[in-house]
C-alpha positions in Angstrom: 5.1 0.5 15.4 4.5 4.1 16.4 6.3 3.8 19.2 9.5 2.0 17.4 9.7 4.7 15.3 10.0 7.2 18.0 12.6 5.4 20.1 14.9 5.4 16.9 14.1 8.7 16.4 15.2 9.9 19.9 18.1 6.6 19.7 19.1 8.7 16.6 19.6 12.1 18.6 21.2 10.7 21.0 24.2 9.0 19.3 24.2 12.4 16.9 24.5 14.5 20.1 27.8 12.5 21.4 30.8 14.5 21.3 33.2 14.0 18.6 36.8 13.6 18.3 39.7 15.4 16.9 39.5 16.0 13.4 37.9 18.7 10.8 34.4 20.7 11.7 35.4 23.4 14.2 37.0 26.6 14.8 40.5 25.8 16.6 43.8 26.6 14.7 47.1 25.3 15.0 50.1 27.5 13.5 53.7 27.1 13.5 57.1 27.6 11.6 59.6 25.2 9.6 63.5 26.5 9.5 65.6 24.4 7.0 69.4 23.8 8.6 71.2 23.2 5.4 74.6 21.3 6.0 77.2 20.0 3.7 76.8 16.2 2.6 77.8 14.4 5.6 76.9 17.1 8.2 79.8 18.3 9.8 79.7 22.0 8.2 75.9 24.2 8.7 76.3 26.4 5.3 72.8 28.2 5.8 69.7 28.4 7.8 66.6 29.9 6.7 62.6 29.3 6.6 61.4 26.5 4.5 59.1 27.6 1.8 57.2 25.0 0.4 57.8 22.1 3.1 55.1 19.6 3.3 53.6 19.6 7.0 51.5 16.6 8.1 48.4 16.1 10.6 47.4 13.0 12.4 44.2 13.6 14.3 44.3 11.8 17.8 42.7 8.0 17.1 44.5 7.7 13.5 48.0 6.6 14.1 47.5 3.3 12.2 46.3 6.0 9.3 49.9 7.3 7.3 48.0 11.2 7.9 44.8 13.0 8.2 45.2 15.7 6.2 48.7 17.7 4.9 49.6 21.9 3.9 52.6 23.5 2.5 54.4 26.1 4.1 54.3 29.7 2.8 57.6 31.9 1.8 58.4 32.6 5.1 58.0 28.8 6.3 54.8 29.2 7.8 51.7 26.7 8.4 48.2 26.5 9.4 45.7 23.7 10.0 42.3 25.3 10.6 39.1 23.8 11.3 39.9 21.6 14.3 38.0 20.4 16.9 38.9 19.4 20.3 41.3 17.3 20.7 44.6 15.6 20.1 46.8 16.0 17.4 50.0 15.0 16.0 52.4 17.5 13.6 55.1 16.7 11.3 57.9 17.2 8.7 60.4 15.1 6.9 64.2 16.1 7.9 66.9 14.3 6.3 68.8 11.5 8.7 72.2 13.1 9.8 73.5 9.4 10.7 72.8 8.3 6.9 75.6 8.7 4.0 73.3 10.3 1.1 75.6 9.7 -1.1 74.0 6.1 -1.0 70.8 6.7 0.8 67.6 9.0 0.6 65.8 8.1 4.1 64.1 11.1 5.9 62.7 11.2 9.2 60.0 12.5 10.9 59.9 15.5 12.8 56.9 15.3 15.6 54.9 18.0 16.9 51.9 17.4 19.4 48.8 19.0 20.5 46.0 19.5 22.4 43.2 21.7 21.8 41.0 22.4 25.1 38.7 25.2 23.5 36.6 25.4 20.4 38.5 28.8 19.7 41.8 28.2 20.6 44.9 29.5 18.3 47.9 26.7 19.3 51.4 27.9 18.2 53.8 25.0 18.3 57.8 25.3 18.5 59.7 25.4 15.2 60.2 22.0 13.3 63.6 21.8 11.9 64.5 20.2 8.9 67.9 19.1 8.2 68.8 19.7 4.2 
């Protein structure tokens, strides 16, 4: 019995001690920018483009695609997000931009706008190129 207990014990530190996936518990950052393109109602006329405050950014660690997201921030004022916390790993960034092939006069169907990552070092700032969302 002694010894049972021991090899669960050292079974126990061995599993902890794996390496874990993408996700929350480390020190990696990834950063970026969301610029809103704001057209007329079908498109054909750009009136304004500026950063989006207050856009909702999305995270899909690597492993999780069947999940809708992991986690999700808002940009600042000056469109800016941040995801801190990562580990290594994959991950998938995103925003909602409105369909430019959709009359919204009779539709409200947004699409995605995908980002992706790696991080290769515990410490590692990634910067990723600006999303753009159609308004």
């Amino acid at each position: 019995m002694k010894y049972f207990l021991l090899a669960v014990i050292c079974l126990g530190a061995l599993v902890s001690s794996c390496q874990k996936g993408s996700g929350e518990g480390g020190k990696a950052t990834i950063t970026g920018t969301v610029m809103i393109h704001e057209y007329n109602f079908n498109f054909t006329v750009k009136r304004a483009v500026y950063p989006g405050a207050d856009v909702d950014v999305y995270i899909i660690y690597d492993g999780d695609e069947e999940v809708f997201y992991g986690d999700k921030v808002s940009t600042s004022h000056n469109g800016k997000y941040e995801f801190k916390y990562l580990r290594e790993g994959d991950y998938t960034i995103f925003a909602y931009t409105k369909d430019p092939s959709i009359d919204y006069n009779n539709s409200s169907q947004k699409l995605p706008v995908f980002r992706k990552v790696s991080i290769t070092s515990s410490s590692q700032v990634a910067t990723l190129d600006t999303i753009i969302v159609l308004k």
